[in-house]
Jmol script that loads the backbone (N, CA, C; Angstrom):
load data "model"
ATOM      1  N   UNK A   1       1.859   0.581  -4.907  1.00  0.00           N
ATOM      2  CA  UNK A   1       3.293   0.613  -4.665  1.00  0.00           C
ATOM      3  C   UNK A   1       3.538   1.096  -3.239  1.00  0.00           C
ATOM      4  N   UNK A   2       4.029   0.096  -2.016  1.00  0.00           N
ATOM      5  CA  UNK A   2       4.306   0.408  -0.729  1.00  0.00           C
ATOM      6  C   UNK A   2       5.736   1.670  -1.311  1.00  0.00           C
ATOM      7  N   UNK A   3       5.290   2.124   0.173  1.00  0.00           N
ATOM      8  CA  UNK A   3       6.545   3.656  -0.111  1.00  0.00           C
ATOM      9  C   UNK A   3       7.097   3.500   1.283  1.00  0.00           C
ATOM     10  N   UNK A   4       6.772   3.274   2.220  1.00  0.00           N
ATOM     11  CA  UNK A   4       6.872   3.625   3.670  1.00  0.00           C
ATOM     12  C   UNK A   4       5.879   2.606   4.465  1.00  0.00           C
ATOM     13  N   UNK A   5       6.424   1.992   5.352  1.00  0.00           N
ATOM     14  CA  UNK A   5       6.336   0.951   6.213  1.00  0.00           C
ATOM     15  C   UNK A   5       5.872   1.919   7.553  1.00  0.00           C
ATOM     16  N   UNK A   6       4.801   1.337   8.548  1.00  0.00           N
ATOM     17  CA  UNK A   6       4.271   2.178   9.201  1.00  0.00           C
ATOM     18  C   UNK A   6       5.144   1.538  10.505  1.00  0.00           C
ATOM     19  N   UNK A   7       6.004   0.160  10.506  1.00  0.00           N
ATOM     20  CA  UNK A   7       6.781   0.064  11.942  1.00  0.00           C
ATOM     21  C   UNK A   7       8.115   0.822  10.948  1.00  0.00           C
ATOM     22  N   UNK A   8       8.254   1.424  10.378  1.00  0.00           N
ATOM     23  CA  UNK A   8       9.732   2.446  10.522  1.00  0.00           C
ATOM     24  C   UNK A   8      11.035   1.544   9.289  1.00  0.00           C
ATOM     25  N   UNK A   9      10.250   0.102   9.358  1.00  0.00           N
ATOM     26  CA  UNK A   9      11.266  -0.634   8.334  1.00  0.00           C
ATOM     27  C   UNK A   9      11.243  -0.357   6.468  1.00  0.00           C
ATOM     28  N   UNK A  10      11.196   1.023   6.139  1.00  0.00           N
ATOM     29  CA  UNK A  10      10.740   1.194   5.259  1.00  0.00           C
ATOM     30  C   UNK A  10      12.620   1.942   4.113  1.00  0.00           C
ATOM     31  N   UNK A  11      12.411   1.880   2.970  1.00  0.00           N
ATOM     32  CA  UNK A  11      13.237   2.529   2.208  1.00  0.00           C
ATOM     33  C   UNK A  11      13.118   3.831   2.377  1.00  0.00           C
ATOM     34  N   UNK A  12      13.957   4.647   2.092  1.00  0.00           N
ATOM     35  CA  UNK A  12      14.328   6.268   2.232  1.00  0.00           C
ATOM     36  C   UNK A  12      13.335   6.909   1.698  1.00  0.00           C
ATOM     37  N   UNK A  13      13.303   7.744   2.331  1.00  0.00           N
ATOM     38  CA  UNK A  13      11.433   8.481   1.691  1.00  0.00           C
ATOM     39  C   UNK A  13      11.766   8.629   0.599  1.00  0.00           C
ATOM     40  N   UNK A  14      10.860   8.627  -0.304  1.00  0.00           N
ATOM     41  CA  UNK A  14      10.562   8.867  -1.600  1.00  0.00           C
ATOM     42  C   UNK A  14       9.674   9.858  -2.112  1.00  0.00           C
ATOM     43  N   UNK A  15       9.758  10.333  -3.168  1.00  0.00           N
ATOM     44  CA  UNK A  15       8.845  11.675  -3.507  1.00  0.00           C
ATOM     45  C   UNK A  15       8.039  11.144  -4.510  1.00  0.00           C
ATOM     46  N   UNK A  16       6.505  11.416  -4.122  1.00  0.00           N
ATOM     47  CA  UNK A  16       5.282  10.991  -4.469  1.00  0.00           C
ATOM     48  C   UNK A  16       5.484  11.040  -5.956  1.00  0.00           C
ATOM     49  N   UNK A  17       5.640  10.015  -7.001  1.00  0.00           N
ATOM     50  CA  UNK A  17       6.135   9.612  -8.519  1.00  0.00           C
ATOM     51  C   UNK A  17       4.872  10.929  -9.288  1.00  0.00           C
ATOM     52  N   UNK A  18       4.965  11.347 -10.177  1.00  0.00           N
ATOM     53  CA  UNK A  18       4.227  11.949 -11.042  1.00  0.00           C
ATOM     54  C   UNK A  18       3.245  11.150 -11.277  1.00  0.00           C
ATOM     55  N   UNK A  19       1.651  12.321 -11.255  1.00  0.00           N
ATOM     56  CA  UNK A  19       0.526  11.532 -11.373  1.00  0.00           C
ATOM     57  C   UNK A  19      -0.249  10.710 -10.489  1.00  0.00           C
ATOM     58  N   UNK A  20       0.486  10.500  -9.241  1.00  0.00           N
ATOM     59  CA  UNK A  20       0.271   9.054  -8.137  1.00  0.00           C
ATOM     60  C   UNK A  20      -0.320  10.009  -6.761  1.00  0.00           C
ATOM     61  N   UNK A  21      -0.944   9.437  -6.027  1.00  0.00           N
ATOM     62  CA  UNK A  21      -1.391  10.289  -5.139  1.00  0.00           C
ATOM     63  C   UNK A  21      -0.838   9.361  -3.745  1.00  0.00           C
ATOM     64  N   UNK A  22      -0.321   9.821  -2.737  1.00  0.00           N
ATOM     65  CA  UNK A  22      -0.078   9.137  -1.274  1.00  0.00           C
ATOM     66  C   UNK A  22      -1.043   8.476  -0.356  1.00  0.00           C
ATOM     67  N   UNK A  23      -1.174   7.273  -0.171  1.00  0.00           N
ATOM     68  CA  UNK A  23      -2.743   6.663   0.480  1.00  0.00           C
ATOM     69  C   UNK A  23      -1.898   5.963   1.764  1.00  0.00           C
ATOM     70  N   UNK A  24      -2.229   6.933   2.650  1.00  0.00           N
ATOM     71  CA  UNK A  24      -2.601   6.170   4.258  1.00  0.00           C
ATOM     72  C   UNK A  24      -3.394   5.143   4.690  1.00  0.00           C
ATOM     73  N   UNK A  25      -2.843   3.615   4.779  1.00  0.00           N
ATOM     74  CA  UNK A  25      -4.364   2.888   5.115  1.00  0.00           C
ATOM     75  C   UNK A  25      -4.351   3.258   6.274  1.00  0.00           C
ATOM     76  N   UNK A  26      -5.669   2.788   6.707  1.00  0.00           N
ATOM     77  CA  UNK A  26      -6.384   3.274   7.641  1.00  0.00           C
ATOM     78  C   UNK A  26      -6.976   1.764   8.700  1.00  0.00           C
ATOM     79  N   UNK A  27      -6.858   1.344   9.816  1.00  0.00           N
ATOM     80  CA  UNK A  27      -7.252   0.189  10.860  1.00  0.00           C
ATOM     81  C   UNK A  27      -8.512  -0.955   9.836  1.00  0.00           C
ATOM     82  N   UNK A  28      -9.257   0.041   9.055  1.00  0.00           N
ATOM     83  CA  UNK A  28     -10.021  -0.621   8.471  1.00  0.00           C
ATOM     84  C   UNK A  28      -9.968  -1.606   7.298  1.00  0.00           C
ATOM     85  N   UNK A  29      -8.579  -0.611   6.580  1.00  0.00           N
ATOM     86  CA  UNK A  29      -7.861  -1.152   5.584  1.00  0.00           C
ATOM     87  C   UNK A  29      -6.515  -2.060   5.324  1.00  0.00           C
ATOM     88  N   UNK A  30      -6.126  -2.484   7.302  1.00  0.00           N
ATOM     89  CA  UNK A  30      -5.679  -3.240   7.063  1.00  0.00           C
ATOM     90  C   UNK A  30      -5.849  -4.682   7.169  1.00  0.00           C
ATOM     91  N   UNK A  31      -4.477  -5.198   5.947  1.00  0.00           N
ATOM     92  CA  UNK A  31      -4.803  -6.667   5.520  1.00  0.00           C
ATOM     93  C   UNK A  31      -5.808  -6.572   4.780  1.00  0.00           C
ATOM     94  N   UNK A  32      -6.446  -5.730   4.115  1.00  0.00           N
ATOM     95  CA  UNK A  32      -6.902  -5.800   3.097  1.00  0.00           C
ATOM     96  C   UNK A  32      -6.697  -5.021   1.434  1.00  0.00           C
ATOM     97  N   UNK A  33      -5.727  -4.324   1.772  1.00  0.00           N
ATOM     98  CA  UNK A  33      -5.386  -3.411   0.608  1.00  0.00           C
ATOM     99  C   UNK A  33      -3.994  -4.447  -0.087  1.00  0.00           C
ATOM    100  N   UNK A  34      -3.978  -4.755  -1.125  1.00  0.00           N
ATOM    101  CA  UNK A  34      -2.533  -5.385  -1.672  1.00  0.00           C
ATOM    102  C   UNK A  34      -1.031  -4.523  -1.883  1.00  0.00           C
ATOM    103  N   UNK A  35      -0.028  -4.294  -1.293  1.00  0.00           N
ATOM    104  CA  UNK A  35       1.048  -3.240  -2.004  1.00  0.00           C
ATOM    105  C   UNK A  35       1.681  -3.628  -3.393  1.00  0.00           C
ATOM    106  N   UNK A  36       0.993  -4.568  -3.779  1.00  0.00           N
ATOM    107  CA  UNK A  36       1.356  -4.936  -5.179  1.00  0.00           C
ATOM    108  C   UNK A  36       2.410  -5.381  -5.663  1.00  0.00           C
ATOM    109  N   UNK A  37       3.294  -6.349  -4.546  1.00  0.00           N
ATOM    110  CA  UNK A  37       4.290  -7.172  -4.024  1.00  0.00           C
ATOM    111  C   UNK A  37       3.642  -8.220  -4.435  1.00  0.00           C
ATOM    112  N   UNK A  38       4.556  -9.339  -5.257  1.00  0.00           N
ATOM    113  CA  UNK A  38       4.106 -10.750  -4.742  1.00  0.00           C
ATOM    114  C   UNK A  38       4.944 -11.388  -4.300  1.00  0.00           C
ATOM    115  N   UNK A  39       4.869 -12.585  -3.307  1.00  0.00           N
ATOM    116  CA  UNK A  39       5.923 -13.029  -2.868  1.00  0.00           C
ATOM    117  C   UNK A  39       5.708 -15.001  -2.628  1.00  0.00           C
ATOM    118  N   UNK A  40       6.586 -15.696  -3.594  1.00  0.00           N
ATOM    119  CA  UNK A  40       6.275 -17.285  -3.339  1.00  0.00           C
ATOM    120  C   UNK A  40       6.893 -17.552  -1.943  1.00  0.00           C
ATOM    121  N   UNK A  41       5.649 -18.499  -1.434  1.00  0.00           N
ATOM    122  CA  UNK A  41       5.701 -19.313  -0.228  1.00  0.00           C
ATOM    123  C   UNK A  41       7.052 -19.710  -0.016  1.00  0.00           C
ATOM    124  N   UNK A  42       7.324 -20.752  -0.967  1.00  0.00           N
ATOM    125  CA  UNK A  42       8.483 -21.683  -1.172  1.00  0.00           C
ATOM    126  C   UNK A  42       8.822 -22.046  -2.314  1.00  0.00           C
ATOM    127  N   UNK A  43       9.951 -21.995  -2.881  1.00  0.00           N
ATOM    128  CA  UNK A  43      10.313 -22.870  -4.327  1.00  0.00           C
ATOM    129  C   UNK A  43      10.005 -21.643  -5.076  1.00  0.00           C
ATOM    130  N   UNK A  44       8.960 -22.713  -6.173  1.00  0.00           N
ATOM    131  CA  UNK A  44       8.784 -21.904  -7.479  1.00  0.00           C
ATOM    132  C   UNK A  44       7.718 -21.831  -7.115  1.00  0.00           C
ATOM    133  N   UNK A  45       6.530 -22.225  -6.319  1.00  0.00           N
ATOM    134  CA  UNK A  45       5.340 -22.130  -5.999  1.00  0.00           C
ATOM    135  C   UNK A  45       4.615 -20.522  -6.182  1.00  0.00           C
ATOM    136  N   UNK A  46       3.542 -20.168  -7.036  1.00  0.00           N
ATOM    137  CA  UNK A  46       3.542 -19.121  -7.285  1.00  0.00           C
ATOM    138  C   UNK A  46       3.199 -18.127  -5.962  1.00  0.00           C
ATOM    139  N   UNK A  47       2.920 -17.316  -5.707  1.00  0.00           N
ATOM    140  CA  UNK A  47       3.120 -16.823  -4.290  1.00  0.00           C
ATOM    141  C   UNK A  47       1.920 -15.995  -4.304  1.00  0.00           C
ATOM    142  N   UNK A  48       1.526 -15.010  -3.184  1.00  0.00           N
ATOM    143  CA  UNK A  48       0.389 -14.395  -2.888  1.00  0.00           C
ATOM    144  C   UNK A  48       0.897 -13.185  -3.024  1.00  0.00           C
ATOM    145  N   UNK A  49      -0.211 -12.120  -2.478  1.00  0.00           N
ATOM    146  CA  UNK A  49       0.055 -10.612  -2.650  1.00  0.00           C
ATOM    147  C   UNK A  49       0.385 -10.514  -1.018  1.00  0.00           C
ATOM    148  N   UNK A  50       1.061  -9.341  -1.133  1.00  0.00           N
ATOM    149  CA  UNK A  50       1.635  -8.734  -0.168  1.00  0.00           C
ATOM    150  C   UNK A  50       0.883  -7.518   0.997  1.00  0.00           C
ATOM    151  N   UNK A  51       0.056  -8.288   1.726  1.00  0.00           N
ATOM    152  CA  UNK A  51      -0.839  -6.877   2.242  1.00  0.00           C
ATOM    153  C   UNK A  51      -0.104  -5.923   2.841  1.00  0.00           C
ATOM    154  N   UNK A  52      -1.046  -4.772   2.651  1.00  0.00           N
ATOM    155  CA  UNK A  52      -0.555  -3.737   3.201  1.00  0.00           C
ATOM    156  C   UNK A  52      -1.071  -3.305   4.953  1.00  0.00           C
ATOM    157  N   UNK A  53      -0.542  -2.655   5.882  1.00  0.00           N
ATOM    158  CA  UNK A  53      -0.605  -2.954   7.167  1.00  0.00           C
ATOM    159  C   UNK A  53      -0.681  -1.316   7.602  1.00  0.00           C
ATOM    160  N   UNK A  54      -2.094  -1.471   8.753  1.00  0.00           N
ATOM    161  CA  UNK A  54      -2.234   0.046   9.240  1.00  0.00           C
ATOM    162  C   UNK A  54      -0.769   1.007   9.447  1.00  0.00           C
ATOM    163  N   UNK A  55      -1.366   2.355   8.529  1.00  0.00           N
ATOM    164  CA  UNK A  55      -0.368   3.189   8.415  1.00  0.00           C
ATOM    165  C   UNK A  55       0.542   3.180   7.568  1.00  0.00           C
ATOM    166  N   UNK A  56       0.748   2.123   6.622  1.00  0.00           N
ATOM    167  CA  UNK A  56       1.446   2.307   5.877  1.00  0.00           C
ATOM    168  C   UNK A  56       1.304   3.041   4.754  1.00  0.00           C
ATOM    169  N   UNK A  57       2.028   3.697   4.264  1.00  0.00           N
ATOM    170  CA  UNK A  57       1.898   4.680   2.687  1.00  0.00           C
ATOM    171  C   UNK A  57       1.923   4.039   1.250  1.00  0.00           C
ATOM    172  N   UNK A  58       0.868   4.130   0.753  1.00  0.00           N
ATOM    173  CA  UNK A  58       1.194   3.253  -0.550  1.00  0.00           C
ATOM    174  C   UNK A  58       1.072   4.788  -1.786  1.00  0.00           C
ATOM    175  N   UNK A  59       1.670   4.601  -2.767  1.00  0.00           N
ATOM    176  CA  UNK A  59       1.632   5.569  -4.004  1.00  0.00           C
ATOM    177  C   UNK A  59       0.650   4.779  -4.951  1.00  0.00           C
ATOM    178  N   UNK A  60      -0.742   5.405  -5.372  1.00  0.00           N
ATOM    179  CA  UNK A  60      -1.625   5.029  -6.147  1.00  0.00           C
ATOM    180  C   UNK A  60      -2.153   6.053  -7.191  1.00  0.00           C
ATOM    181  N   UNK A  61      -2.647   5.552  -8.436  1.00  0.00           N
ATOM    182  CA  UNK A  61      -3.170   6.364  -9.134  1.00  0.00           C
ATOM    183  C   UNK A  61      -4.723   6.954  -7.960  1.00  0.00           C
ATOM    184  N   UNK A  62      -4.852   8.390  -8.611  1.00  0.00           N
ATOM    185  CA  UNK A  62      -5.962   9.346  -8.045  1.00  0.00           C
ATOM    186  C   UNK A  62      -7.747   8.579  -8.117  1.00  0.00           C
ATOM    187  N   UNK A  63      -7.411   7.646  -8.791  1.00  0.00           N
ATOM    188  CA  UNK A  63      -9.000   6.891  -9.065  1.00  0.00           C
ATOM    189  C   UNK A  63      -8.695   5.689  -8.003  1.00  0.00           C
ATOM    190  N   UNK A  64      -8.080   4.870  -7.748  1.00  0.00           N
ATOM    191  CA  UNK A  64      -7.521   4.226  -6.840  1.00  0.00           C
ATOM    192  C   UNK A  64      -7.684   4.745  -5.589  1.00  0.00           C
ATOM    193  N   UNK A  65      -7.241   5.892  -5.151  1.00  0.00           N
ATOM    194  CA  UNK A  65      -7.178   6.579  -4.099  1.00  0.00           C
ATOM    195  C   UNK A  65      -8.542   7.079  -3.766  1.00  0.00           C
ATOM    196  N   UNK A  66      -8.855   7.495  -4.591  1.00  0.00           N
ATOM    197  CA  UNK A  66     -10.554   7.998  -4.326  1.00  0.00           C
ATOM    198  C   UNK A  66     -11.030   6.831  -3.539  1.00  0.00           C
ATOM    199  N   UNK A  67     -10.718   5.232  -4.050  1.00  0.00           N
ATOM    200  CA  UNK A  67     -11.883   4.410  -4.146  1.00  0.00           C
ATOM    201  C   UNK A  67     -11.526   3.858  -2.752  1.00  0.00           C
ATOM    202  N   UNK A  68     -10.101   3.598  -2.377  1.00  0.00           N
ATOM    203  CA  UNK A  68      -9.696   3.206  -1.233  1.00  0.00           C
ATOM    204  C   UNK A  68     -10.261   4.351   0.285  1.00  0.00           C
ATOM    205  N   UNK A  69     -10.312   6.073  -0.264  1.00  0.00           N
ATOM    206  CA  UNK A  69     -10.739   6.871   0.572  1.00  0.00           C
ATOM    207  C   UNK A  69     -12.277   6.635   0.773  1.00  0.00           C
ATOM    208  N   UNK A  70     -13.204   6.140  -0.450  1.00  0.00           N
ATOM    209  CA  UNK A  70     -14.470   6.004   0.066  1.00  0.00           C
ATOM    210  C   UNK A  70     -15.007   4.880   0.908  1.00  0.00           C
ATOM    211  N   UNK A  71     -13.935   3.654   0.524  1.00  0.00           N
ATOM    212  CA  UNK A  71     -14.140   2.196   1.429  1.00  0.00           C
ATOM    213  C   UNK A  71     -13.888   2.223   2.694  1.00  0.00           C
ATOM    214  N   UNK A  72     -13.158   3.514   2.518  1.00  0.00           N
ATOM    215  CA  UNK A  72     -12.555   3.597   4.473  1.00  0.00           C
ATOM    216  C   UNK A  72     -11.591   2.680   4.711  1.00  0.00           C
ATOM    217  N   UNK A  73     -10.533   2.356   3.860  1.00  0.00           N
ATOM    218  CA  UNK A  73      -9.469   1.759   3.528  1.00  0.00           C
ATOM    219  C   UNK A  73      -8.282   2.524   3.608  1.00  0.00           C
ATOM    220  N   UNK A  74      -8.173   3.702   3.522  1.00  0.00           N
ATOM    221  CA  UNK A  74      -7.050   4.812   2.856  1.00  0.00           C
ATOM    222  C   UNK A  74      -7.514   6.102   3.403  1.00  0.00           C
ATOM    223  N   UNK A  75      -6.890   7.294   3.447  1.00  0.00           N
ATOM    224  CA  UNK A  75      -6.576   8.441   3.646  1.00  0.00           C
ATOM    225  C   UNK A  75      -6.032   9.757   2.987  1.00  0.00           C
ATOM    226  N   UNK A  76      -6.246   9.969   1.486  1.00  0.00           N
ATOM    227  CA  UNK A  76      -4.828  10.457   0.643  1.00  0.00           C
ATOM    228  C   UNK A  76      -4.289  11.266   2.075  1.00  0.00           C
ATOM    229  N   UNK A  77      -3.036  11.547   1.668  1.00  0.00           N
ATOM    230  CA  UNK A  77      -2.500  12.541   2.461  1.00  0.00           C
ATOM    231  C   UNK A  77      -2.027  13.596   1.872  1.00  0.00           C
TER     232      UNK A  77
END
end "model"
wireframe off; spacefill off
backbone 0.3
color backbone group
């Protein structure tokens, strides 16, 4: 779940949901982490995932976060 957009175009901060931990990607992790957005091309055409882009904040479960901190993908904060 994107929380915060790392160019500033993001919704009003939000407070880290119960249970969820805050993940910083990291240069390595971007364009490769999904924010779990999907979005169709065109039409009804089913659409792709939504990557996530250096610096941005995503809210993930703590096993998630671990796994993104060991790939060198993420950061908790």
């Amino acid at each position: 779940m994107l929380c915060k957009k790392a160019d500033g175009s993001d919704e009003p901060e939000m407070q880290v949901p119960n249970g969820m931990v805050a993940v910083r990607v990291t240069k390595h992790g971007d364009g490769k982490v999904s924010t779990g957005v999907h979005m169709a091309p065109d039409g009804d055409e089913p659409g792709g995932d939504v990557m996530a882009k250096r610096d941005d904040v995503l809210f993930v479960d703590p096993a998630t976060a671990a796994s993104m901190e060991a790939k060198g993908y993420g950061e908790i904060e």
